[in-house]
N, C-alpha and C positions, 0 to 999 in steps of 0.2 A: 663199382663206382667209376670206373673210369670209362665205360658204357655214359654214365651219366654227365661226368664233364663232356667227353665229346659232345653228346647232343647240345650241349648250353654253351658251347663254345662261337660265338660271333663271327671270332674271323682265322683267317688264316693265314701263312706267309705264302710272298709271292712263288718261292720254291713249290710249297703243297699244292697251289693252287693248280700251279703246273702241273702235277702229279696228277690230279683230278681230271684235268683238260686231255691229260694224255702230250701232254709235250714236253720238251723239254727247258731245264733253268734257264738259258741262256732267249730262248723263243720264248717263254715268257716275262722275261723282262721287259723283252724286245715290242709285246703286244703290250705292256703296260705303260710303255717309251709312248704307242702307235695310240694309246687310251682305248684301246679294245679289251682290256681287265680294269676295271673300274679297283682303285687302291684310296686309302687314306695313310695319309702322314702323320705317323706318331713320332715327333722326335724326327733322326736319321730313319727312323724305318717305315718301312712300308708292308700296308696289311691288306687285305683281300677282305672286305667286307662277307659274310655267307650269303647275306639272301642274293644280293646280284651275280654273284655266282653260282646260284644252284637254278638261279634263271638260266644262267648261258648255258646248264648240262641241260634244262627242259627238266627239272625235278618239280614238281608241284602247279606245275602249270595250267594242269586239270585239262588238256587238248591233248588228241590222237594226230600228230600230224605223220 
């Protein structure tokens, strides 16, 4: 089950997102400050939408670059 929430999960905090990116909290804040992590404002927080970020890893792209 928790295989299955992952997959149906939308978004993620700008921490994970770092994680994914391969960098760290502080340098992704910093790209979210710069609008190079595309975020939404829930409240005080800030989320990482999935699809624009699984664009910036090149997941589903369907190109060999």
């Amino acid at each position: 089950m928790n295989t299955q929430l992952e997959a149906a999960r939308l978004t993620y905090t700008v921490e994970e997102a770092g994680r994914l990116l391969g960098i760290g909290r502080g340098a992704a804040y910093a790209a979210v400050r710069r609008g190079e992590i595309p975020v939404i404002a829930l409240g005080k927080r800030l989320v990482v939408p999935k699809a624009p970020l699984l664009r910036m890893l090149g997941a589903g792209s369907g190109s060999d670059e």
